[in-house]
N, C-alpha and C positions, 0 to 999 in steps of 0.2 A: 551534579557538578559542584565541585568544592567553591566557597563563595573568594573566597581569597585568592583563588589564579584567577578565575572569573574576573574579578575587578583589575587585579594586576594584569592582563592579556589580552583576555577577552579571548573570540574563535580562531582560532587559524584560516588559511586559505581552504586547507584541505578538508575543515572540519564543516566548513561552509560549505564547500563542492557535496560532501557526504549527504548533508540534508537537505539542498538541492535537489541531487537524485534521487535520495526519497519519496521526496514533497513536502518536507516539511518546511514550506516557505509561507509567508503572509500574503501568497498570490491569493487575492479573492476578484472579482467580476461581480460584484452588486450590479439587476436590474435599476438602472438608473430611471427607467419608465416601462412603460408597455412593451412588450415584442411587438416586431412588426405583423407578424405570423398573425397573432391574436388579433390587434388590429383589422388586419383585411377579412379574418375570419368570423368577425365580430359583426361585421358589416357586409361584408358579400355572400357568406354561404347559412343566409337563411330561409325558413319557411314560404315569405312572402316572395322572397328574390326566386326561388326554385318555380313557385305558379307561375309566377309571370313570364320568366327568360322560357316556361316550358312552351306556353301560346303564344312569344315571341317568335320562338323556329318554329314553330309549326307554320304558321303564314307566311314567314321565308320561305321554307321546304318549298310551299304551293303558289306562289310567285302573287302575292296580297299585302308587298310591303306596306299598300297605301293604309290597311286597314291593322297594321303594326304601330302605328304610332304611341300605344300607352305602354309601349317596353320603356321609352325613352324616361318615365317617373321611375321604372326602376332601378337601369342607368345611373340616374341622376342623384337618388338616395344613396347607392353605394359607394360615388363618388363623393359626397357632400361628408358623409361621414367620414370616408380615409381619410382625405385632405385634412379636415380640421382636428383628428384625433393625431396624424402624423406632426403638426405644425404642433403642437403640446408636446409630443414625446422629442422632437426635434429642441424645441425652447428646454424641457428638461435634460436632456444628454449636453447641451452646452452649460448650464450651470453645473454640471456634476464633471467637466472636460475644466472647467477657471478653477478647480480646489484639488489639482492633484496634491494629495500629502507627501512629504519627505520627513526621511529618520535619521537620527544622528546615532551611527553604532561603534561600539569600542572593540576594534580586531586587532587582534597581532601587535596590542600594544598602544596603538592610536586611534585619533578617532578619525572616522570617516562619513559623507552624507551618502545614504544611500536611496532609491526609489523606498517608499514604504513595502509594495508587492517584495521588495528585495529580503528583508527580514527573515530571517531562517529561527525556530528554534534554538531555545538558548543561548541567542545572542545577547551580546552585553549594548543593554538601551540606555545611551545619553539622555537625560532629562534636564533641562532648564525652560526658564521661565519662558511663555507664551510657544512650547512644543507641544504638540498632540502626541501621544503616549499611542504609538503605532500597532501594538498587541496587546494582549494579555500578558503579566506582567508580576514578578515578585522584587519588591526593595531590596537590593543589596545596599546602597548607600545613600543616606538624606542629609542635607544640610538644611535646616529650615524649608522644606517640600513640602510642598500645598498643592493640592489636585483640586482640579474644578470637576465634578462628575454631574453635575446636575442634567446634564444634557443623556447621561446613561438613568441615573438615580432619580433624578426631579430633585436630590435636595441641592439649596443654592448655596449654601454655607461650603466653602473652602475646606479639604478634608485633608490634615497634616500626615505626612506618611513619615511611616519608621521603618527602618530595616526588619524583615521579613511581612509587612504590608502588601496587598494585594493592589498592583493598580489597574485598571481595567482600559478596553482600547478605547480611542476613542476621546478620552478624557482628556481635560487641557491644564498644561504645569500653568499657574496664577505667579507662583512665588517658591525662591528656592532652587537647589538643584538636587540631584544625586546621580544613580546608576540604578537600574534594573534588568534582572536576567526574564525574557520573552518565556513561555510558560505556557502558552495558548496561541495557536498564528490563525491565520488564514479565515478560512470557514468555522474552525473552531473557537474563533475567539467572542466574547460577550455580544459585543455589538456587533456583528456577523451571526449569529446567529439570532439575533431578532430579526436583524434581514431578512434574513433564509426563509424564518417561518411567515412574516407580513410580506414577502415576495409571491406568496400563492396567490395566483390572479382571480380574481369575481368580479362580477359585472355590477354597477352603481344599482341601488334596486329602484326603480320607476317607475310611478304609478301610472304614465301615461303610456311606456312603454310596452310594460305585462297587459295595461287593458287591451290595445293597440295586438298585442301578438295571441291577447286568448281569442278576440273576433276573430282574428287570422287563422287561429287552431279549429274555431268551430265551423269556419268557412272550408276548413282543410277537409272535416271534416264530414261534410256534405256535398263537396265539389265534382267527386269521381260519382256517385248515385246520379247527384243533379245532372252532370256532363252528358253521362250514359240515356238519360230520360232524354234530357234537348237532341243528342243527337242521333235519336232513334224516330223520333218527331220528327227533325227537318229530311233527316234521309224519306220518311215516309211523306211528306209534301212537295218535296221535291223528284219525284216519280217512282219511290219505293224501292226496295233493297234488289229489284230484278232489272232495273234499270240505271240505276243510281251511279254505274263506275262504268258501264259502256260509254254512257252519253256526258259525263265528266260532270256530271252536276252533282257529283259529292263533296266538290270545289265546296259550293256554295253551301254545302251543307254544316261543312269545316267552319265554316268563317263564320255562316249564322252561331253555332256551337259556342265558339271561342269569344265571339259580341256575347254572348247570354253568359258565358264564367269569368270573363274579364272583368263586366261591369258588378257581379257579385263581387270581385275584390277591393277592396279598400286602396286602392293607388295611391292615391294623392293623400291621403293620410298620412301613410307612413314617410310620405315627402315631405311634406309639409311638419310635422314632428321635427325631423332631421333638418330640415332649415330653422326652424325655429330655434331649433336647439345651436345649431350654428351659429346663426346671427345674435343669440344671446353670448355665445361663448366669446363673438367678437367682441362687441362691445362691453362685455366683464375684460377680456384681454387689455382694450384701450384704459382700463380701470386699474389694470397693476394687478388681473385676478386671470391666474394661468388654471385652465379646465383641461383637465386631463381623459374625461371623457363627458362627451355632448348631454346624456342626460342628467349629468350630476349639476348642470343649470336648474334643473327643476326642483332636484331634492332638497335645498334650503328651504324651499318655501314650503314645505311639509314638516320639516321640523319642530318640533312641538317640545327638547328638550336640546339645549346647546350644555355640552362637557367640555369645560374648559383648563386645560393648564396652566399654572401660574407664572412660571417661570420661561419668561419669552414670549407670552402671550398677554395676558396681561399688565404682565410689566417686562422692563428691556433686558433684562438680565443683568442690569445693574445696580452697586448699592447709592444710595443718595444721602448727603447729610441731612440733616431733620433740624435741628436747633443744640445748642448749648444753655443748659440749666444749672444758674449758680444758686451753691450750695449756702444755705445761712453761715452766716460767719466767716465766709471766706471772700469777700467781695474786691476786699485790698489784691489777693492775691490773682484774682482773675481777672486784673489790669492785665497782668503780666502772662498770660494763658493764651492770649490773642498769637502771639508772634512763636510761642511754643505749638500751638498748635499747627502756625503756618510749617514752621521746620519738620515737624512730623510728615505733613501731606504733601513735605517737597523733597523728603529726605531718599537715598539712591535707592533703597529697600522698602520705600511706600508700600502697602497692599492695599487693594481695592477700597477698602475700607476708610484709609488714612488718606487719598488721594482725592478722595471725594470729599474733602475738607479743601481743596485748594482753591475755590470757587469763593466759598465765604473769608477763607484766612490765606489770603494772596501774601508771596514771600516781600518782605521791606529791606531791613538792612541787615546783613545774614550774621547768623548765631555765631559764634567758635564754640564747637565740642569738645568737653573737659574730659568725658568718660562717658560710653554708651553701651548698653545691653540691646540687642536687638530683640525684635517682638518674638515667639516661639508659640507656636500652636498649644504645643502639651504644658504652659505654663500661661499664656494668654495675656503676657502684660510686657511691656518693654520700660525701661528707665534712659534718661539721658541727663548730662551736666553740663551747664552752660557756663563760662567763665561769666557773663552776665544774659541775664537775671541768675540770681546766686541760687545754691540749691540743687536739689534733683527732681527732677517732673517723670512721674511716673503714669503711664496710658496704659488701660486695661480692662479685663472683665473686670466687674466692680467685687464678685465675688472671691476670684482670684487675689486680687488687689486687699481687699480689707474683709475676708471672709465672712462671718456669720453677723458681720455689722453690716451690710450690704443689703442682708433681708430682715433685719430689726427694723420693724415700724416704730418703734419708740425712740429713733433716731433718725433725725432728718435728709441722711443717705438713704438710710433702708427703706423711709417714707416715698424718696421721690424714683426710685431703683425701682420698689416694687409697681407703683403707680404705672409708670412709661410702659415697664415690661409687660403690664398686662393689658396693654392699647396693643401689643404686636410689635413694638418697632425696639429693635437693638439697643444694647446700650452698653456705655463705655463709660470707663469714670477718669477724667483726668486728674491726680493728688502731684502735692510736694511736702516736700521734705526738706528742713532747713540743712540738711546736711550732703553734702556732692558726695558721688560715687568713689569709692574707694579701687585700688587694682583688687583688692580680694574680692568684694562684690562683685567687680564683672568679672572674673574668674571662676567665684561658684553664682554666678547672675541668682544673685538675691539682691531683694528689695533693702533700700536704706531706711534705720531706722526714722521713727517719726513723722511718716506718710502720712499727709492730711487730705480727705477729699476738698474739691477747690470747684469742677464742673462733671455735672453728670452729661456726657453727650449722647443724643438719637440719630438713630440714624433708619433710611426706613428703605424697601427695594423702589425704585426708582418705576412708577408706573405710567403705563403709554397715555397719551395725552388723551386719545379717541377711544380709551377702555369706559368707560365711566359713561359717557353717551350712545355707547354702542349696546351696551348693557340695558340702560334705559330705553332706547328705542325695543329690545327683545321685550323687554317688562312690558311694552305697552302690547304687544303682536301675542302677549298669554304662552311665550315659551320660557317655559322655566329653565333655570339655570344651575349646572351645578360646576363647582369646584373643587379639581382633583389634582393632588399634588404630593409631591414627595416628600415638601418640608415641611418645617412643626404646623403645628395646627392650629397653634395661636398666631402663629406670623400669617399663614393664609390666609385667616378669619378678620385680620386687621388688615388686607391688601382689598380682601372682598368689604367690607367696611369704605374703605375708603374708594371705592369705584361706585358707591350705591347700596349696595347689596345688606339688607335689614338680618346680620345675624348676629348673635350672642357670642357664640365660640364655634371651634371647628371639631368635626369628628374624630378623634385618633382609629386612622384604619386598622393599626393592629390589634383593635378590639372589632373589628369586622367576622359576623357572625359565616361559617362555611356555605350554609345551607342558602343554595342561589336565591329560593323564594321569600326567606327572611333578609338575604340582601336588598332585595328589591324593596323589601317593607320599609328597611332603610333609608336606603336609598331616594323615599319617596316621604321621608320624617326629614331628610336632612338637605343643607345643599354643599356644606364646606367639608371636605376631606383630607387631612394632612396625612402625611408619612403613609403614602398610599405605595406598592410596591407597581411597577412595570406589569405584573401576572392580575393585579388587582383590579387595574385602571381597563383592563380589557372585560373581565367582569363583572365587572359594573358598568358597562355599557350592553352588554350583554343581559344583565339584569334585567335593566331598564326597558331593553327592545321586549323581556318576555312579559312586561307589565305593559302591553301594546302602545310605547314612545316610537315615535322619529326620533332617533339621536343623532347628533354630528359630533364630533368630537375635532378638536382643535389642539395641536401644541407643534412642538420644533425639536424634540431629542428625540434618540434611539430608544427611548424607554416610550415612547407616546406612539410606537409604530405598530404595535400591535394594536391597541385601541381604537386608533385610527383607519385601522384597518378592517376591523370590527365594525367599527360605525355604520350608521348607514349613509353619513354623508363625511368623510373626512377631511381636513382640514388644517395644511403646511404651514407655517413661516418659510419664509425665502432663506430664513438664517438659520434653517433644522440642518441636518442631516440627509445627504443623498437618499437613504433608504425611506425613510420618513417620508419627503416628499415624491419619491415611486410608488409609495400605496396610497397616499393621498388623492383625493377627487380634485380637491382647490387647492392651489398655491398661492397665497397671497404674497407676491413678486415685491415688493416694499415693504413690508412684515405690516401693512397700515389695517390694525383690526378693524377699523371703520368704514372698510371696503364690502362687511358684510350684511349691513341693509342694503347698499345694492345687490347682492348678491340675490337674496331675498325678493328684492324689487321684481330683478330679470326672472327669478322663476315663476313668481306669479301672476308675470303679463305671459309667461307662457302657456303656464295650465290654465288661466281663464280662457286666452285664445285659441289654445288648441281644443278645451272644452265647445269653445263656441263652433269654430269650422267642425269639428266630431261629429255634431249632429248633420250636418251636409253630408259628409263622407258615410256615415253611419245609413240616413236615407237612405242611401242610391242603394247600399247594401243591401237592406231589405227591399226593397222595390225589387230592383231584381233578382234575387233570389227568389222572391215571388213568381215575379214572371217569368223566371225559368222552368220552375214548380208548375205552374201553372199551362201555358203555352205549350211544355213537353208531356203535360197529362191529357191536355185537350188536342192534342196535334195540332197546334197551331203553327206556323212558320214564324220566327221570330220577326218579330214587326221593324228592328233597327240592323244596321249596319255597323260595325265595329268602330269606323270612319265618322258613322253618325253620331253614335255617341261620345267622340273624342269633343263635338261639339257640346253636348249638354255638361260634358266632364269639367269642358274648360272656360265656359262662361258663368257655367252657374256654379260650380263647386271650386276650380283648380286655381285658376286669375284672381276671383275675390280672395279668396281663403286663403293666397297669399298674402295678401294685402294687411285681410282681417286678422292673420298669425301673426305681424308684426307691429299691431296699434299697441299703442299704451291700454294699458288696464291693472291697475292697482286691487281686484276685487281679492279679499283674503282668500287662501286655501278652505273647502270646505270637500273632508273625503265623499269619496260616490261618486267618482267622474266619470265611467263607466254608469252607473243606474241609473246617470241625471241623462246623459248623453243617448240612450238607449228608451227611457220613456218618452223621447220624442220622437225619435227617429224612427221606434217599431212603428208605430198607428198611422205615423205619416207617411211612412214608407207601405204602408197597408192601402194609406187613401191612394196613392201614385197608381201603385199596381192593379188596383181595382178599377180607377180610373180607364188605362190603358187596355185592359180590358174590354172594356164596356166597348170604348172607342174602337178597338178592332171588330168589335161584333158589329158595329154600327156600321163600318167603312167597308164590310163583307156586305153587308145589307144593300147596302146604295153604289155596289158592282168595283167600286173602286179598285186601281191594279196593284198593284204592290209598292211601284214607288213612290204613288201618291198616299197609302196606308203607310210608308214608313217615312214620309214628310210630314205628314198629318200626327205621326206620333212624336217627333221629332220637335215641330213645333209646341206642341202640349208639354213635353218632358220639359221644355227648354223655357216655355213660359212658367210652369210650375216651379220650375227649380228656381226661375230670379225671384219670385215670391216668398219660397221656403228661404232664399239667401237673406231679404226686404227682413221680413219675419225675425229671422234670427241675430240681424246687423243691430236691431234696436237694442236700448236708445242711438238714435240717428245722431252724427255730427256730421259736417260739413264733408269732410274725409270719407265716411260710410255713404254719404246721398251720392259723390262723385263715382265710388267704385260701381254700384248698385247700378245709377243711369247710363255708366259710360257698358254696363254689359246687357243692357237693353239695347242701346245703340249698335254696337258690334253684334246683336243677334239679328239686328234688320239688317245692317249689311251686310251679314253671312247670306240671307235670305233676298239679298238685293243684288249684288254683285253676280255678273254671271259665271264668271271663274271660280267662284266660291261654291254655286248652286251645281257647276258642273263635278265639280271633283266632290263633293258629299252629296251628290244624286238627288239634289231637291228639286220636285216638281211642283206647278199649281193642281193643288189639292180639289180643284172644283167648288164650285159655289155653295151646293150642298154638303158637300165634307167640309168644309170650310164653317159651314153653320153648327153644322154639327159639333167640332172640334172647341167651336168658340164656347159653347154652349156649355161642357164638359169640363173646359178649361175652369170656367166660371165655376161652376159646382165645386171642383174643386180645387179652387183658391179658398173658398167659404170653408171648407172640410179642414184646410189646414191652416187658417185661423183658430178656429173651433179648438183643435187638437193647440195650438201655440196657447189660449187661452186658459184650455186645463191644465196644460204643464205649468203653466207660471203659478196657475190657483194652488197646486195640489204638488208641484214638485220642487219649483225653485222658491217657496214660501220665504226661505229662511233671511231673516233680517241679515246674518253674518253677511251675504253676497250684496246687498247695498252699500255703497260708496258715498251714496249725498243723498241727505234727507230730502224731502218735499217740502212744499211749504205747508207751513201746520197754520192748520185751521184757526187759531188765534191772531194769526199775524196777516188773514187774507180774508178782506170786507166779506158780506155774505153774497153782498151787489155784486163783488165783481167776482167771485166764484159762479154766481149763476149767469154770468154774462158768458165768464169765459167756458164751460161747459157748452153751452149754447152753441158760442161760436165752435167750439170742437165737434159737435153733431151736424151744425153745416158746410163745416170743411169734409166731414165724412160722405156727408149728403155730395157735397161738389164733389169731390173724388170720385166718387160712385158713378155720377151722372158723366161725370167726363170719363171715364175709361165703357161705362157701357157707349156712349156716343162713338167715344173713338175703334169702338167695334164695330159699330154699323156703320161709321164714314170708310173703316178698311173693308168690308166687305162691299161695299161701295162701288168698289173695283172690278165687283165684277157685270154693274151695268154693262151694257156695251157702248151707250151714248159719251162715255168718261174717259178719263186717260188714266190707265190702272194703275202708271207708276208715282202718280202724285194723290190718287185717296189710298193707295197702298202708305205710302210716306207719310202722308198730313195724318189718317188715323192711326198709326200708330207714334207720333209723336201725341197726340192728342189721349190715346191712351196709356203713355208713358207719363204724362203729366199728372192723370187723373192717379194713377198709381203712386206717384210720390206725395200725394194731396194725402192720400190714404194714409201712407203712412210715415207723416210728419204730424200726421192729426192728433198724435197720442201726448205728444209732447206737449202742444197747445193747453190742451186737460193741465198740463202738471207746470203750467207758468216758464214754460223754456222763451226766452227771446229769440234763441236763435232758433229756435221751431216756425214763431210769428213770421220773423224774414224771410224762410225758405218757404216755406207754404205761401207766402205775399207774392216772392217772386215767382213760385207756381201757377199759382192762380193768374197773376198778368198774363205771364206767357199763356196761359189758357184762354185770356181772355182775346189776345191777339191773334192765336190759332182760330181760335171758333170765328173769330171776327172776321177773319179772310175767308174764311168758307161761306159765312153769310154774304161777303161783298162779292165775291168771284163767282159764288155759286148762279147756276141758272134761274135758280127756285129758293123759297122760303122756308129755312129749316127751323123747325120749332127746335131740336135738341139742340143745334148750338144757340138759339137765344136762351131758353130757359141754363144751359150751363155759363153762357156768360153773366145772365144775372143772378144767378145764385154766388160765382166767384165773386162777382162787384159786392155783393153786400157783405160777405164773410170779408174782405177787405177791410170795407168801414167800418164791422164792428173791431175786426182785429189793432187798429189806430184811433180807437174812438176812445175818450177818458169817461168812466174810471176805470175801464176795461186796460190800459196800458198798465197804470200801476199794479194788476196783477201778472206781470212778465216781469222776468229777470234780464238783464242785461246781452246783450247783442251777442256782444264779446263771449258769454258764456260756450263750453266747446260743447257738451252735451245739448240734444234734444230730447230726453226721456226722464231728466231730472230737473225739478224746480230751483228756484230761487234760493242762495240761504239767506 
């Protein structure tokens, strides 16, 4: 197109309609967030969801809703997740609905405002100051034009354009105007098509997630064998495949099947994940931190390298004054510099640079302009003439201004020019000249003779208040840092300087070696990067992930979208770019980078808790799958009920491990949360199953019927499991003793209640089963201590996973160490003695001379108490105060229970005197001095950690 109609016309109507019907418009549709599609597909049609909804209908099909009830975790995870991935993409499409752009285009002569989608090829694009440059884009015409591209480029420097100059979309006019013919639209233009490509969706990568779905793949794949065993078993105990569908008892063969594969799946795990990850994502939400999906909570706190951008992330994207340095010998004149300087930073054509002087040099009594050259890119200096103060004051690069004296060190310009310059931060020289501008000099805008420098000024990018502490806080958590940018590499290196960061100078990327493995060697020599290219900034994050990092990558432009996408944890400003923040994980909603310790925070109260409930879930997993294996080898008839075990599910796994997913816990990331989680859970999951075992052979032995053998297993599952929960909750706090006892409670009155014993088929087990069962129970409690004891010796050793030291042997008498020892072996001893008692007061019940529902009741309060004696006793050992109080207030309440039994009872029981004075004296010793001075304060929240 000829550049000369173009300017004088612009397109026609017709020429418009023409590339309309083409396509050749700037119509684009950027994913502003997630599809929905993805979303619900992300979340409903997986592995886990397909088991479960499968033995959901099947017990509809056969009229067993009652024994349906663990569909509803399924249910309730794919809801948990839509909801809170759709409430992100919903918060993102309204921030990307407040920023429709508009274009100013020159048609037919005039100008008009158009939609930007409106822009067609070759149309003629208005450009003035503070418009976004709607396309791809060639200079027809510039008047002093300055483009901001740092948001495509990273560099933050103002970039002057000339006729036949390339402007990119995207970009924002600072200063200046002109005309531009469009050259690129739509999908084709620059920043559209970094969209296009960081618009390919992938899933946040999660370690808790992948662990969570490979149990799930190896369960997948042993479910249809195992299945096929169980229900070739229960068909054959329930009177064999020649009877089996006459007499409709394959009903119960179904259900037994589906009890023995349901409770192999991990249910509540992947619920509990999903709320966890939830309720973090709220609470980052109340923070100003938008999560675009639920596991990308967890992945900051795996991070072990943060990549950061400079421009908008660590600093605001603006320039700042620095100070004003007078030059020797001109000290008269830089009286008069003050009120010159105001009228520059207030003058109608300020740019960024000059504007950010108004702060220090606030306008007084205004100048009269004698003669003025405006400032120009391609010459870098402007002049002005004041009728007073006399003269010309010229503002500019200092090289510009007074050339190869500027970098002469043997002159006290070129001495203080070069010094600033090499700290990073800008500089400007403001000179005079005794003599005013002439019309010829502003006609060919040349400098008046006799320019003197007068002040050198700095000026430096303006950095976020919370970059600097935010930085430090990573430096202390061992995540290194690196800084990646588009602009020089000595300004970077002075931005990184000045936030903390101990470096010399920056890297220049264009000496960036091809070969990805000597990238990363780099990579791993360096941390500051200047003049990094958009294709760069992605490979090198890519680098880094093949030299086995966690990277996050953080910025705000079109050019930071591919890396960010890359990453393994990405990371928005609220002030990037729609596309930017669609591939991003995190949007930090107020751009406030000091939202990212907590960020951090909330991941790793997740992976520690989700690690801790893991091993629950994990158990039940291997238990039965054992007992599938096993029961289906031996022809046994599966000892539970579907229904039964929604109770073991939901007192001892489901209810706490809610609770437990969402305590505080600050322990660092330490990888392995699968192998940590999994050496406990096999062996103990080994003791369980062996256990229930044993107990079926027993309760076959002593004629028992079936729903007294699947009460009697029921009870055991259900006491072992609040154990493994006890076991696993420590160190105890006040929070962890309430969840622990309040689901002791709730399992006597599942077992007390008759509407509860009716609808989950519990019967009395008989006095002999009953001994039996306790007996068993007992054994293995002991088994899985034992297995708690090795994994902590041999698996959780690592010092990282401590939060609060002990008290060190220095700081704690030797007296009252071996007092307090002491007393923690008699708190064990009392525990011990009060839960065996409180089993022979519940078995009690079954005298006939007693009344079964109060030594039903008194002994199992009595060995509920002996069991939190147990285990608060650890605490004691390690000087917790708040361990002393709780085990004080056990022990009374022990001492009051046994007490009533001795006053009411008929007869003289030696086990509640000898347990009420063993409580009495562990009392005295626990309040006796110099035994107090080794506990820490009351107030303290932990029981498992000492004093500091």
């Amino acid at each position: 197109m000829d550049t000369t109609a173009a300017v004088a016309t612009g397109l026609t109507s017709a020429e418009v309609a023409d590339r309309v019907a083409a396509g050749t418009t700037n119509a684009f549709a950027p994913d502003t967030s997630r599809s929905a599609w993805s979303i619900v597909r992300a979340n409903v049609f997986t592995l886990f969801n397909g088991i479960v909804f499968a033995c959901f209908f099947v017990l509809f099909l056969v009229g067993r809703w009652q024994d349906a009830l663990f569909g509803l975790a399924a249910f309730a995870n794919a809801i948990i997740g839509c909801v809170q991935e759709f409430r992100a993409k919903r918060a993102l499409d309204r921030l990307a609905l407040m920023n429709v752009p508009r274009a100013l285009v020159f048609r037919e002569g005039s100008e008009e405002e158009v939609a930007s989608a409106d822009v067609v090829l070759d149309d003629v694009l208005v450009l003035r100051a503070g418009e976004q440059v709607p396309a791809d884009a060639v200079i027809l015409t510039a008047h002093g034009l300055q483009i901001d591209e740092s948001m495509l480029t990273g560099e933050s420097d103002p970039v002057e354009k000339l006729p036949g100059d390339d402007a990119l979309s995207g970009a924002i006019v600072v200063a200046g105007e002109g005309m531009a013919r469009a050259t690129r639209v739509g999908a084709e233009s620059y920043a559209n098509r970094f969209a296009g490509e960081a618009r390919r969706f992938s899933l946040v990568s999660s370690e808790l997630r992948s662990s969570v779905d490979r149990v799930l793949k190896w369960v997948s794949w042993i479910i249809g064998p195992v299945g096929l065993l169980v229900l070739n078993a229960q068909i054959i105990v329930t009177g064999g495949y020649s009877t089996v569908f006459s007499s409709g008892a394959w009903v119960q063969a179904v259900v037994n099947t589906i009890a023995a594969l349901t409770a192999m799946i991990p249910l509540g795990l992947v619920l509990m994940t999903s709320i966890a990850f939830a309720v973090g994502a709220s609470r980052l939400a109340r923070r100003q931190v938008l999560v675009n999906e639920l596991p990308a909570v967890e992945g900051l706190a795996r991070v072990d390298v943060v990549c950061l951008d400079k421009t908008g992330t660590l600093t605001v994207g603006e320039i700042a004054f620095d100070a004003a340095h007078t030059l020797p010998g001109a000290e008269s004149a830089a009286q008069d510099a003050a009120v010159v300087l105001a009228w520059y930073a207030d003058s109608p054509d300020a740019n960024a640079t000059a504007r950010s002087m108004a702060v220090e040099y606030p306008v007084g009594e205004p100048l009269v302009v004698a003669g003025y050259v405006p400032f120009s890119s391609a010459r870098k200096w402007s002049a002005v003439s004041f009728a007073e103060p006399a003269g010309t004051w010229v503002m500019g690069a200092p090289e510009m201004v007074f050339g190869d004296r500027a970098t002469d060190t043997g002159e006290a310009l070129g001495r203080t020019v070069t010094a600033l310059a090499e700290s990073g931060r800008r500089t400007l020289v403001l000179g005079r000249s005794e003599q005013p501008l002439t019309a010829e000099d502003i006609e060919a805008e040349r400098l008046p003779v006799g320019v003197s420098p007068v002040l050198v000024l700095t000026f430096r990018e303006q950095v976020r208040a919370d970059a600097a502490q935010t930085l430090e806080y990573f430096a202390r958590q061992d995540v290194g840092i690196r800084i990646i940018s588009g602009d020089n590499p000595r300004t970077v290196a002075a931005i990184a300087r000045e936030v903390g960061l101990d470096v010399a100078e920056g890297f220049d990327a264009r000496s960036l070696p091809e070969d990805d493995a000597e990238l990363a060697d780099v990579l791993d020599r360096h941390a500051v990067f200047g003049r990094v290219t958009p294709e760069q900034k992605k490979r090198m994050v890519t680098a880094l992930q093949s030299h086995g990092h966690t990277v996050a990558m953080t910025g705000d432009g079109v050019n930071d979208a591919l890396a960010i996408k890359a990453a393994d944890i990405g990371i928005a400003m609220n002030s990037g770019s729609p596309a930017t923040k669609a591939v991003a994980r995190l949007v930090l909603l107020d751009g406030q980078f000091s939202h990212l310790p907590d960020v951090v925070a909330e991941g790793r109260q997740v992976i520690a808790n989700i690690e801790r409930v893991s091993m629950l879930f994990l158990n039940k997993t291997v238990y039965a799958t054992l007992l599938a294996i096993i029961f289906g080898v031996l022809v046994l008839e599966f000892p539970f009920l579907p229904r039964q075990l929604s109770i073991t599910d939901g007192l001892t796994i489901g209810i706490p491990a809610f609770f437990l997913a969402l305590m505080p816990n600050a322990a660092r990331y330490v990888p392995g949360f699968l192998r940590r989680s999994l050496s406990f859970a096999v062996p103990s999951g080994i003791v369980v199953a062996l256990g229930l075992t044993w107990y079926s052979f027993v309760a076959r032995g002593l004629g028992a019927h079936q729903d007294q053998l699947r009460t009697g297993a029921t009870v055991i599952l259900a006491v072992v499991g609040i154990w493994v929960l006890a076991v696993l909750a420590r160190p105890l706090n006040r929070f962890k003793v309430l969840v622990v006892g309040a689901m002791f409670v709730l399992l006597i009155a599942v077992f007390s209640i008759p509407l509860a014993r009716r609808f989950f088929v519990l019967v009395d087990p008989g006095e002999e089963l009953a001994v039996a069962l306790t007996g068993i129970t007992v054994l293995m409690v002991v088994a899985i201590e034992v297995v708690r004891s090795v994994h902590r010796r041999f698996v959780l050793h690592d010092g990282a996973r401590q939060t609060n030291p002990r008290i060190s042997a220095a700081s704690t008498p030797r007296i009252v160490s071996i007092v307090t020892t002491a007393v923690a072996a008699l708190a064990y001893v009392s525990g011990v003695l009060a839960t065996g008692f409180g089993i022979v007061v519940f078995l009690g019940r079954y005298d006939p001379d007693v009344s079964t529902s109060a030594f039903s009741l008194s002994g199992a309060a009595i060995a509920l108490f002996g069991l939190l004696v147990l285990a608060v006793a650890a605490g004691v050992r390690r000087g917790s105060g708040l361990s002393r109080l709780m085990i004080t207030i056990f022990l009374g309440l022990l001492i009051a229970v046994s007490a009533s039994v001795l006053i009411f009872g008929d007869r003289w029981d030696w086990g509640a005197a000898v347990a009420m004075a063993g409580a009495a004296g562990v009392i005295t010793l626990l309040w006796t001095p110099p035994v107090t001075r080794g506990f820490g304060p009351i107030r303290e929240s932990s029981m498992g950690t000492a004093r500091t």
